[in-house]
Residue, then its C-alpha position, 0 to 999 in steps of 0.5 A: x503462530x507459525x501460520x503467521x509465516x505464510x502470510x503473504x500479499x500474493x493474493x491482494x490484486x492490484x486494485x485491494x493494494x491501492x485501495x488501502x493505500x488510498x485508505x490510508x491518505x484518506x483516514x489521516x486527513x480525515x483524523x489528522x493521526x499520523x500513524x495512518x500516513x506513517x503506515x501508508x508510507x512504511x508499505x509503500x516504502x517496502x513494496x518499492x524495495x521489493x519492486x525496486x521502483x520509485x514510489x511514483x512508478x509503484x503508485x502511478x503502475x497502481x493506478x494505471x493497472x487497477x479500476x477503482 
């Protein structure tokens, strides 16, 4: 369990980052179970803490920065 410790999301490019968070969107409207969304929004939120941006500057940096 102490590995567990060492996860990190250096590795996920920019392009796997959006690509869950579209997931995301996209399996809450699919369900209608708001823990996708709320799960959405808890990374986002973190992430933009992290980065010290706005959600739209952090989603619209993803989507200018990574093809999908």
């Amino acid at each position: 369990m102490e590995q567990i410790d060492k996860v990190s999301i250096d590795s996920l490019s920019k392009k796997d980052l959006l690509l869950i968070i579209k997931a995301l969107e996209f399996t809450n409207e699919s369900t209608n179970l708001d823990d996708f969304i709320c799960l959405r929004n808890n990374i986002v939120k973190e992430l933009c803490f992290l980065t010290e941006t706005t959600e739209g500057e952090f989603i619209n940096y993803l989507e200018t920065h990574s093809e999908l």
